[in-house]
C-alpha positions in Angstrom: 102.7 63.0 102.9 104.0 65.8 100.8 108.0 66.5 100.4 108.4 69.6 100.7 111.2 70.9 98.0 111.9 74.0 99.3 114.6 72.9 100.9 118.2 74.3 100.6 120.9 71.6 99.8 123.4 73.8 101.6 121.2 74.7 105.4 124.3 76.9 106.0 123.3 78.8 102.7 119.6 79.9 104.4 121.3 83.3 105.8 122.4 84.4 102.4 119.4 83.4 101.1 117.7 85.9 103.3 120.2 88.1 102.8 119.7 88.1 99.4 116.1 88.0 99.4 116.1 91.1 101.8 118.9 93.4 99.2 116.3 92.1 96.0 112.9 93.5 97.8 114.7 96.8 99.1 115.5 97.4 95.3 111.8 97.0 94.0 111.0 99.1 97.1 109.4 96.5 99.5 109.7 96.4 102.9 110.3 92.7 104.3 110.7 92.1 108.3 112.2 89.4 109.9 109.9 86.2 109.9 106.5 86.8 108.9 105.2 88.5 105.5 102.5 87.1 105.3 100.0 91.0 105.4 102.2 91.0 101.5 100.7 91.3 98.2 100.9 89.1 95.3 102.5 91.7 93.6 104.7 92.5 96.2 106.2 89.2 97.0 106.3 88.1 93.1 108.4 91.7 92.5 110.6 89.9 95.4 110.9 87.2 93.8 111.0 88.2 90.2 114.5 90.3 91.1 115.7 87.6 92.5 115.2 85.5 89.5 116.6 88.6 87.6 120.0 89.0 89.5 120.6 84.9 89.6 120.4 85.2 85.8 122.4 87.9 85.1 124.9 86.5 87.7 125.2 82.9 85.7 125.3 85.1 82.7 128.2 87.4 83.8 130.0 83.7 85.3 129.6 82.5 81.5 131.3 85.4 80.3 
């Protein structure tokens, strides 16, 4: 049986997580909907997720500062 580690170690945190994952694909110019996105890209959803990675970085990076 697989674990699955995509798993939030805050469940509370899961709405800003969509939040956030909703304000990141608006800026590359992708249009998510609520639940399924399954009818995405690869490029689409790894633009997504490459913003994402982008503004956590810059965000530790500005905390360090």
């Amino acid at each position: 049986m697989a674990k699955n580690s995509n798993q939030l170690v805050n469940p509370n945190a899961r709405e800003a997580m969509n939040r956030f994952k909703m304000e990141a694909a608006n800026e590359v110019g992708v249009s998510l909907k609520q639940g399924y996105n399954g009818d995405l890209t690869s490029r689409q959803a790894g633009s997504v997720g490459g913003q994402m990675v982008k503004k956590m970085i810059e965000a530790y990076e500005n905390g360090m500062k």
